[in-house]
N, C-alpha and C positions, 0 to 999 in steps of 0.2 A: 632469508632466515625467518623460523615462525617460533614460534612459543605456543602450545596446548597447556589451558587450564585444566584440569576436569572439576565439575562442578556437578552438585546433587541433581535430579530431575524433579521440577516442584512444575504440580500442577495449578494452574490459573481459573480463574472463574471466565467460564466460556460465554460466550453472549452470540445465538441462533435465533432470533424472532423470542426474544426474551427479554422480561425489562430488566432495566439496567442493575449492575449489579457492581458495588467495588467496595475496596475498605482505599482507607490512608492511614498514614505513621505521626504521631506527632511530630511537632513542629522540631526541624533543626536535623532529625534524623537521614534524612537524604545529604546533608551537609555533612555530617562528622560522624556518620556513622561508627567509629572506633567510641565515640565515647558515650557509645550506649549499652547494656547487655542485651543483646538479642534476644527477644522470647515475641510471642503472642501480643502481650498486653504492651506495645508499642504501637499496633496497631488497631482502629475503630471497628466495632462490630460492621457484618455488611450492612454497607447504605444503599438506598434506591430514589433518591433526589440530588443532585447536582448542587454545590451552594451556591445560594442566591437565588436559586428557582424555587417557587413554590406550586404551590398544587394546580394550578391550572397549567404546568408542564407534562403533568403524571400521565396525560395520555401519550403525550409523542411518545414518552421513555419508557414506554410499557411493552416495543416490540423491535427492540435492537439487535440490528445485526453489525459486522464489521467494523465496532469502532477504531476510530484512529488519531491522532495527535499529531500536530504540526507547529511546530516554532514561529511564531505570529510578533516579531519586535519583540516588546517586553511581557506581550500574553502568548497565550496557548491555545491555538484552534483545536475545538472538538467535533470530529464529524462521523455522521452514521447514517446507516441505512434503515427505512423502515418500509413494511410492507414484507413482503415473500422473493424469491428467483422470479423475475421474468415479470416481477408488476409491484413494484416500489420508487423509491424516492431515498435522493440523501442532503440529510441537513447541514450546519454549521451551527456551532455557538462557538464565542469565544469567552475564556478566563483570563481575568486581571487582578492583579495580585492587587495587595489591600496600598493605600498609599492616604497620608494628612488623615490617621486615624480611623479612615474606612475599611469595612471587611470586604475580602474576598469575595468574590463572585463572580457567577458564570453570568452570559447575556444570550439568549437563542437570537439569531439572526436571521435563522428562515431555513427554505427550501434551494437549496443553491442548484440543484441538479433534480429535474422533476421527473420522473417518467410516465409515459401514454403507451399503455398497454405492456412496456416493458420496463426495465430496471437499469440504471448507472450502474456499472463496476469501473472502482476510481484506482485509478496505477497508483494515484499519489497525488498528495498536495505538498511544495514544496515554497515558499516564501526567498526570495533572493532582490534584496535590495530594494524591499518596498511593495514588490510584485510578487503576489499567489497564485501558483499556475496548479492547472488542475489536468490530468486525461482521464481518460475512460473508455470503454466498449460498454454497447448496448446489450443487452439479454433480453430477446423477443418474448412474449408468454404466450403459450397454448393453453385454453382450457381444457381440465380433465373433470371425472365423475369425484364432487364434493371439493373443487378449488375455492369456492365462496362459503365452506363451512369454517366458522370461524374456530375451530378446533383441529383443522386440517393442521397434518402434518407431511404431507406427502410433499410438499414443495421442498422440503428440507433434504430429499434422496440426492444424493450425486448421480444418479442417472435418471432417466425418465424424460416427460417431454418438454420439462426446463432444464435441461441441462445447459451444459458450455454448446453443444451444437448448435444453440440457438444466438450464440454472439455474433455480435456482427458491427463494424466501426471502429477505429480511432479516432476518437473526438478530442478536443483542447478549446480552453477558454484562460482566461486569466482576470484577477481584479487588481486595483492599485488603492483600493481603501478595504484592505480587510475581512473580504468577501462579502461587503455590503452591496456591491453592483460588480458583475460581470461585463467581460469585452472578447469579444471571439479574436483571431489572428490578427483581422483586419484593426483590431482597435475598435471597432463599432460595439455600441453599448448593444447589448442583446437582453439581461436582465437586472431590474434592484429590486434587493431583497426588501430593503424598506418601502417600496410598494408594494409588496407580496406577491410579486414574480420570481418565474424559475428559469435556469435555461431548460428548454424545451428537445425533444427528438429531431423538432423541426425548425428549431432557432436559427439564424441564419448564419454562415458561416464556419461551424461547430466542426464539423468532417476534414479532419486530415486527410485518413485515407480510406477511401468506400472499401470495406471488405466483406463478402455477402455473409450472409449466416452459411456452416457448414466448411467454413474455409480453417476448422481447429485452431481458433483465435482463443487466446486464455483470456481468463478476467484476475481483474488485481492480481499484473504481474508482477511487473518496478517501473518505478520515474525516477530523476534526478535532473539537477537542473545545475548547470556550471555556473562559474564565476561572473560569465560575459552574459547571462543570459539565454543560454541554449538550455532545449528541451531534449533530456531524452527518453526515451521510451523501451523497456524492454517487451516484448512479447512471439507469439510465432504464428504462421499462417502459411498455408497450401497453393498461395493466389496463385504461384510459378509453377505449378503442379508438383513439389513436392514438398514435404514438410519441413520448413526448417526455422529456427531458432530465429529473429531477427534484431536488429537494431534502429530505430526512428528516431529520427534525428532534428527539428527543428531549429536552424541557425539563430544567431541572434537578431538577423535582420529577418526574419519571417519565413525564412524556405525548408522545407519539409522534404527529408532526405529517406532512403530505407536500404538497407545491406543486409544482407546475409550474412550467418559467423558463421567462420570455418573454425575447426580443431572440436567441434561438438558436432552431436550428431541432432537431426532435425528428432522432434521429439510434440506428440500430440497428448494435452491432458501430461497428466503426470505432475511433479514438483515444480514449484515455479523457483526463478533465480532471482537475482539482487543486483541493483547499480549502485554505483559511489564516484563521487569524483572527490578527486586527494586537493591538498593545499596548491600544488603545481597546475591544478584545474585537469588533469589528465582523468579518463572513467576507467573506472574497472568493474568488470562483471564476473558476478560472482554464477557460478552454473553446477546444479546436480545432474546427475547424469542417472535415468531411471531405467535404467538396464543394468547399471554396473552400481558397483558400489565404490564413486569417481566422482572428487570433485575438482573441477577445473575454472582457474579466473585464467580470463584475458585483458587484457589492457589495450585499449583507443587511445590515446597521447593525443594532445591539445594539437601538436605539431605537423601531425599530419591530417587535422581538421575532422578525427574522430572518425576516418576513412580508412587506417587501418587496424588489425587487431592482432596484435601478440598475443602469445600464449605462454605465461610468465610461472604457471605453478598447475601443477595435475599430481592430485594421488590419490591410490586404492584405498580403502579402511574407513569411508563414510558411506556405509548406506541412504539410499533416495530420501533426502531431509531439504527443507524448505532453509534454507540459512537467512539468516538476520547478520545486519552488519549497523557498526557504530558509526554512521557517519559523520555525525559533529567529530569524532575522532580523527577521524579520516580527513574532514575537511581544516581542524586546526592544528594538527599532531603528523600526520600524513602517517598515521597508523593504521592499517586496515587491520582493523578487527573484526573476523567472523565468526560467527555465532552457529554453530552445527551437532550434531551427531559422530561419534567415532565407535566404530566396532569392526568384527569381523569381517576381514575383506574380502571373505569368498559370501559375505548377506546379502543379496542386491533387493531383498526385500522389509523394507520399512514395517511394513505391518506386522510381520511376526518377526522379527528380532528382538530378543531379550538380554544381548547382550552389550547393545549401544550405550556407549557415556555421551553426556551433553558435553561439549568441550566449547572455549574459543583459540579460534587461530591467528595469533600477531605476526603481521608483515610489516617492516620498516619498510616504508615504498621510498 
């Protein structure tokens, strides 16, 4: 059984190789938001420093792409990419709320993921019991005519010669302080930020699984990470010679697994989907379907070691949308909440439909 909200469409302040850009609400309103009236002046004109940074931060944050947010104990990791497609870098800071009369602030940590020649696309950082696990694929860079003009914008197209064809790798790392120092599978220290290292292209032990460039490997698909420790990885790849959706799987003792999902169809480029694991520790993946306008979860259960896949919910009337899902919900409520598009079920196109609502869909799992 699900529940559909519908809820306004509110545009976001986008950040493409842009400095940073965001407002906040005063104090309390994310807490009790009933007892405030909604307007405007609740929240700060836009900022473009971080608190607690000062100015000799202003250059990292001057060309942000992909930021993201991770549940770090009692702070908040913030991470970003800086640089272009195919020849950047992604940082880390973290934020800690104010405590014994001190303000709030952010601390930058460094460079946690460097690139040489090409670029990290991060699945995800997820924290579990202490431990920050991180994946990623590589984005190779080609030079083209006016790549080192620093006005360029041509890096920013979805096709060209940085595109997704040029991905290539599932890579993992993890830290156990924070993302102050890195440790590849083996446990082996590979980089500390507090030195001013990064992990590297060529750091040792980083590759999951070799997959060449050309093999329609997506970037920033999904991660999720279970209750025991296991790593998963959503993405998709050709290696088998045909295209299809997949699952990677790292146990909790170190072994690196990969399956194919059945009930969807292999799918290159297009929308990317969503993992969650519920309070039972079972995953569910959440999947659009960019031919149809279909979206389909299946569920891996802990029970059969995330080996096989039900297909527990499929309906028409969501055009090819990128779905968001509440996972703290999910992991303490065992509520899957997803976050999507609902419209016309004969639209299987996203880009011109003007009939779509933002909706979420509540599963009691």
């Amino acid at each position: 059984m699900y529940v559909a909200l519908f809820l306004p469409l509110v545009k976001s302040i986008t950040h493409e190789c842009a400095r940073i850009r965001y407002r906040h609400s005063q104090a309390e309103v994310a807490q009790s938001p009933e007892s405030f009236t909604w307007s405007a002046s609740l929240f700060t004109p836009h900022l473009s420093r971080l608190p607690g940074l000062g100015e000799e931060h202003d250059e990292l944050f001057s060309y942000v792409t992909y930021p993201r947010f991770a549940q770090l104990g009692s702070g908040l990791l913030f991470s970003f990419r800086t640089g272009k497609a195919g020849l950047g870098d992604d940082h880390v800071a973290v934020y800690r709320a104010a405590r014994d009369g001190g303000a709030s602030a952010y601390e930058v940590l460094g460079t946690n993921l460097g690139g040489v020649r090409n670029n990290p696309y991060v699945h995800g950082l997820d924290c579990r019991d202490g431990r920050l696990h991180v994946t990623w694929v590589y984005r190779g860079f080609v030079r083209y005519d006016g790549w080192d003009d620093p006005l360029d914008t041509k890096h920013k197209q979805q096709r060209g010669p940085n595109s997704a064809e040029n991905n290539h790798n599932i890579c993992y790392a993890y830290s156990d302080d924070g993302g102050r120092s890195w440790r590849n599978g083996a446990g082996e220290l590979i980089a500390s930020l507090d030195k001013g290292e990064s992990v590297k292209p060529d750091s040792k032990g980083i590759v999951a699984f070799d997959i060449p460039k050309g093999s329609g490997l997506s970037n920033q698909e999904s991660q999720a990470v279970d209750h025991e420790g296991g790593v998963h990885v959503l993405n998709r790849d050709n290696v088998d010679g045909e295209q299809k959706w997949k699952h990677y799987y790292r146990s909790p003792d170190g072994v690196w697994t990969q399956r194919a999902l059945p009930h969807v169809q292999g799918v290159q480029g297009g929308k990317r989907g969503r993992l969650a694991v519920s309070k039972k520790d079972d995953l569910y993946l959440i999947l659009p379907d960019n031919t149809a306008p279909t979206l389909t979860i299946l569920k891996a259960s802990k029970a059969t070691g995330y080996s096989e896949y039900e297909l527990v919910w499929r309906r028409d009337g969501f055009p090819p949308t990128e779905p968001l899902v509440d996972t703290t919900r999910l992991d303490y409520d065992d509520v899957l909440s997803v976050f999507t598009r609902s419209g016309n079920a004969a639209d299987s196109d996203s880009s011109t439909s003007t009939s779509a609502n933002v909706v979420v869909l509540d599963f009691k799992v």
